[in-house]
C-alpha positions in Angstrom: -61.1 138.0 -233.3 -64.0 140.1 -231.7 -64.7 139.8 -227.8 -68.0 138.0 -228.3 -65.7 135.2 -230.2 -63.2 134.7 -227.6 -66.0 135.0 -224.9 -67.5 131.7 -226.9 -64.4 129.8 -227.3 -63.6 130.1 -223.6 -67.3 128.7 -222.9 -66.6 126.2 -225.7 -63.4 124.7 -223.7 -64.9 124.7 -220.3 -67.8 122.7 -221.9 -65.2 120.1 -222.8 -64.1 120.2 -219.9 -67.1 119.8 -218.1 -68.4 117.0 -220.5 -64.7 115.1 -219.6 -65.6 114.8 -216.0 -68.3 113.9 -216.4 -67.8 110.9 -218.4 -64.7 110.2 -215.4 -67.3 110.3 -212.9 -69.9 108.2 -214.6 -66.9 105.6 -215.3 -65.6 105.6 -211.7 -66.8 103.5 -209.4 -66.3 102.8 -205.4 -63.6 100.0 -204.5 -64.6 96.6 -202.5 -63.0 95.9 -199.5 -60.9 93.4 -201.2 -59.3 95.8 -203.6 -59.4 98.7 -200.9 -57.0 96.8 -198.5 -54.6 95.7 -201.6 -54.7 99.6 -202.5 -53.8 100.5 -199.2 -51.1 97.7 -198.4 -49.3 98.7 -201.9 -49.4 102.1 -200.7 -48.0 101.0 -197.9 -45.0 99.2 -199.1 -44.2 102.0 -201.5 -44.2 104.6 -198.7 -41.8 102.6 -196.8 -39.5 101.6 -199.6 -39.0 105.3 -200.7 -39.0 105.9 -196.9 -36.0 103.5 -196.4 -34.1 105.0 -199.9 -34.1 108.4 -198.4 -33.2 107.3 -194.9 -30.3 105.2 -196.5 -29.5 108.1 -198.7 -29.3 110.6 -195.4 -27.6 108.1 -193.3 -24.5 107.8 -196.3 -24.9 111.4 -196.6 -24.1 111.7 -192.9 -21.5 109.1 -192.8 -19.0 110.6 -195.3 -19.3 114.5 -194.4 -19.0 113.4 -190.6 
């Protein structure tokens, strides 16, 4: 394949890629309030669940190699 080939197919794919934002941008859209504080409390609770897994995990961890 020539230069001037590749040269277009590279163009070609960051079209697509372009043109797939852009249809995730026209799609998105900004959260209420009411489904920006569920958001955030769900974060929440997963933050401290994985929080309290590792902190179990270190406290066993430190328990049995003394």
């Amino acid at each position: 394949m020539d230069e001037a080939g590749e040269l277009q197919m590279v163009m070609n794919k960051i079209r697509e890629y372009i043109t797939a934002w852009r249809r995730i941008l026209i799609l998105a859209r900004r959260p209420d309030e009411e489904e920006f504080m569920l958001l955030t409390k769900l974060n929440f609770l997963g933050f401290t669940l994985v929080g309290g897994i590792a902190y179990i995990i270190h406290l066993v961890y430190v328990l049995l190699t003394g």
